[in-house]
Structures are given as structure tokens and as C-alpha cells.
N, C-alpha and C positions, 0 to 999 in steps of 0.2 A: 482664770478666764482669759478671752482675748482680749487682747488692748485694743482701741478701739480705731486708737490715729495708725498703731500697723496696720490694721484692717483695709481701713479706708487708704491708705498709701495703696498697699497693693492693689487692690482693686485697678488704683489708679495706672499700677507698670512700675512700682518700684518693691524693693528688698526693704526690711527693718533695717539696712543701714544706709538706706535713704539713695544706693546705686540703683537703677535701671534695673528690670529684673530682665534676661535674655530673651525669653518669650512670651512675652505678655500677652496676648493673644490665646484663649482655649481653644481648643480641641473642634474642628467644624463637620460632623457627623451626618446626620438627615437634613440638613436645611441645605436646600440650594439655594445660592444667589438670587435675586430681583434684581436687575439694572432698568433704571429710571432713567430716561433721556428728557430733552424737549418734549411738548404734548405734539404729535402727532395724529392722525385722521381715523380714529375707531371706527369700527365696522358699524356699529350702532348711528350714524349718521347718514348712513344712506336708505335710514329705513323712515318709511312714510309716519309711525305711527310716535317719532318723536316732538316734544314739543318743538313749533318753530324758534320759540324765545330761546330752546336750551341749544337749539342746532345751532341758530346764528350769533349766539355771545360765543360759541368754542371756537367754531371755525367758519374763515368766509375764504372762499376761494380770490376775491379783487385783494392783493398784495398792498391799499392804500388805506384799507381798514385795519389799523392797529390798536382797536379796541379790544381785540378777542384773547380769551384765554390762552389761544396757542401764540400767537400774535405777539400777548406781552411775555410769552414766556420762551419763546421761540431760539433764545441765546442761554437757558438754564443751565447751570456745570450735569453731567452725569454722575450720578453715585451709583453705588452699588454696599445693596445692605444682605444683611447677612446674619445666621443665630448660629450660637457658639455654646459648647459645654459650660460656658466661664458664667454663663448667667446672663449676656448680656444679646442685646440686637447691636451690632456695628456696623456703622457707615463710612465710607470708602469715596475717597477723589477718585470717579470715572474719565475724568476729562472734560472736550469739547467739544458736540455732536452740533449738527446742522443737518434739516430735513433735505436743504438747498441744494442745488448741482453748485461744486466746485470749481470756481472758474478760473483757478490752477491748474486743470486738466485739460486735456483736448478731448474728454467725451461726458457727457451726462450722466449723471448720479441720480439714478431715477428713486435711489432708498435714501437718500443723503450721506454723509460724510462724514470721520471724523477730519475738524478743523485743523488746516495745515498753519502754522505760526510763521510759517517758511515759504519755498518757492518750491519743494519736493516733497515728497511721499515721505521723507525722513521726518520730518519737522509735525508730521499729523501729532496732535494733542490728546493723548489715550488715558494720562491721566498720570500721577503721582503714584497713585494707591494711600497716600496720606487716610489716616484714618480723620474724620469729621466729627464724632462725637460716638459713643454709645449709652444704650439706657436701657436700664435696669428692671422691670416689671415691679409692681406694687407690691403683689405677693412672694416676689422672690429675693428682695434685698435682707429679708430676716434668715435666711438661706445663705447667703455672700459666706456667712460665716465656715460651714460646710467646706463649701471649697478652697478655705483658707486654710483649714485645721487639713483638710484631709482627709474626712472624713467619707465612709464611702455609701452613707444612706440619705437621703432628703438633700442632695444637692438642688444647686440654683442652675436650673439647666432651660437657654433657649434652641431647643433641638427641633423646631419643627422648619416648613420652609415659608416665607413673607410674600407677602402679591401685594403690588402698585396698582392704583388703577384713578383715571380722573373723574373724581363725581360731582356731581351737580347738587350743593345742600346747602340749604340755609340762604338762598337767592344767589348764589354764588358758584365758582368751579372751584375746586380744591383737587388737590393729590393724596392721596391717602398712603398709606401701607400699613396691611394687618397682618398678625402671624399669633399663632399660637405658642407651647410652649414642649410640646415631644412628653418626653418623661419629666419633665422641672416641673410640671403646674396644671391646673385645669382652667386656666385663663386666656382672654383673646386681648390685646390689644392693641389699638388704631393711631396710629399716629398721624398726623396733619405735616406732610413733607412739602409740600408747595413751594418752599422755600429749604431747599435740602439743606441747607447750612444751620436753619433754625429750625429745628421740630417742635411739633406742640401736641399735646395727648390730647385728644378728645377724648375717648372714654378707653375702660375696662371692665371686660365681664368673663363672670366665671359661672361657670356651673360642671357638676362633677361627670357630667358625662364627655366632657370635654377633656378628662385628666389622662394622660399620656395622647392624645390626638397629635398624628404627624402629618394632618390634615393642610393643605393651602388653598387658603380659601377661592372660590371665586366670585368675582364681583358685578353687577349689573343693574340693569334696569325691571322693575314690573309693575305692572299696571295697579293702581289702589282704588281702595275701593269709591272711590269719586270719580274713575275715571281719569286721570289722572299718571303720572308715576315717580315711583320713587326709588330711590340704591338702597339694594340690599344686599349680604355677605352671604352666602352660602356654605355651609361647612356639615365635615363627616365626623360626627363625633365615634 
């Protein structure tokens, strides 16, 4: 059988004799990238039919309101996540974005910026590419094994592509990212990035029509049935 601390090492980026393994990193197929910046001005905000309470905690146009969702998170590092053959969703140092004009420059940055650390366009802050953490889906760690041995049936594969998006749940804003799982699984699941350094799973759901979807969700607003509204994911099984 397999041993279970090799297992768990590799996983990790090392060989059974405890070196570095060269590329630890699998194989990156149908998933495209999400890069998560600062929160910025959604479209959904210029429309009439959102609540006032959810418009004016995200964003207030007076720069002395620093209560707002975008406001306290206005300095957030960027990541960039991503699904991989290897089993996993991994997250990526993007750097240092700003919505702000750059007053390093002699002209206005009407989309914002990345932050220069310097006095030149050399010194802008794009990122490390340092990887921050990755994680594993419920249904697919009994799988891990698969890809250890070699095996070339029922691997742990996250091949599909992940979507960001900021919702309003639970009286609060959060950042989200969901993603499916390609050929690995017939599961979705949602992580709570708000804090890209620390992720938290809120849920996972599966059902079989879901099983190879290379679906990326999309995410929004609609109306419930009180009148009211709520986020919901959209997807193409």
C-alpha cells in the first residue's frame, strides 16, 4: 500500500527522500486564472433597484467614509487562483493594486495602478507569484492517492475555471471564489477569500450532473421572493 507520510509529503513538493520535488506544481489545463484585486465599483451599483443599505456599506463616493467594504479593503494584496491536474485550487502573490491615480506619474490613472515601491515604473509591485496556500476539495483528497501512484483512472483533478465575485450574505460583504471540478468530481466549492491569505470554506455541493462540468460560474443578484434580494451562482451542468 502507500505510505501515508510519503503521500502527504509529496503532496506537499517533496520526494520520499524528503528533497524538493522539481515541479511540484500539476499540470494547468481548462481552468483559467481569476485575479482578485482590491473591491472596486460593480456595475450593479448604479442600478435603482439595489438595496440602499447594500449600495452604501460597499461604496461611497466622499474619500472620508472609511467604513465601506471597498474602503477597508482598498490596500488588499492581489492573488491569483487557479485549478490544476494535481488535485488542488492554488493561490498566487499578485502584488499591489490601487483603484487611485498614481501620483508618481505626470498623468491620471483613470483604471488604477499597480503600486510603485519606487520613484519609476521599475519598482511597480506585480507580485512574487509566491504561491499562498492550496486546498484540496472534500471529495477529492481520497483521490490524492491516484496521482501519487500514477495511476491513470479516478484521479483528483481541479480542471475547471474559479470566478471572484463580492456578495453581500449574512449582513455583511465577503469575497467569494467558486469553481467546479472538470473531469476530477461532480462538486462546487465556495471559498470565503476576503482575506486572500486566510481562506475559509463555506460550503460544498455536489450533485451528478455536475460531474465533468468545465463550467465557471456566474455570480449575482435576484430578486426573492419577499421582494427583496439575494447571491446566487449560476452554472452549466
Amino acid at each position: 500500500g502507500i505510505n501515508r507520510e510519503n503521500l502527504i509529503n509529496w503532496i506537499l513538493g517533496f520526494k520520499e527522500d524528503g528533497t524538493e520535488r522539481t515541479w511540484p506544481l500539476g499540470p494547468i489545463d481548462h481552468s483559467a486564472a481569476a485575479v482578485m484585486t482590491p473591491p472596486g465599483i460593480p456595475a450593479w451599483y448604479y442600478s435603482e433597484t439595489v438595496p440602499e443599505e447594500m449600495r452604501n456599506s460597499f461604496y461611497d463616493p466622499d474619500p472620508t467614509n472609511t467604513s465601506t467594504f471597498a474602503a477597508t479593503h482598498k490596500n488588499r494584496k492581489v492573488a491569483v487562483f487557479v485549478g490544476s491536474l494535481d488535485g488542488m485550487l492554488h493561490a498566487f502573490d499578485g502584488g499591489t493594486f490601487n483603484w487611485e491615480d498614481n501620483p508618481k506619474t505626470d498623468h491620471k490613472e483613470e483604471r488604477g495602478h499597480f503600486v510603485w515601491s519606487g520613484d519609476t515604473s521599475t519598482t511597480a509591485q506585480y507580485g512574487t507569484g509566491r504561491e499562498l496556500w492550496a486546498y484540496i476539495p472534500g471529495n477529492l483528497v481520497s483521490k490524492m492517492r491516484n496521482n501519487y501512484s500514477g495511476e491513470d483512472f479516478s484521479k483528483a483533478l481541479v480542471d475547471a475555471s474559479p470566478a471572484i465575485c463580492d456578495v453581500y450574505i449574512d449582513g455583511s460583504w465577503r469575497t467569494v471564489l467558486i469553481f467546479a471540478q472538470g473531469g476530477g468530481g461532480h462538486m462546487i466549492t465556495c471559498l470565503d477569500v476576503t482575506d486572500p491569505e486566510t481562506p475559509v470554506l463555506r460550503w460544498e455541493f455536489g450533485d451528478p450532473g455536475l460531474f465533468r462540468s468545465q463550467s465557471s460560474t456566474a455570480i449575482g443578484m435576484v430578486k426573492d421572493s419577499g421582494g427583496g434580494v439575494k447571491w446566487v451562482s449560476f452554472w452549466v451542468s
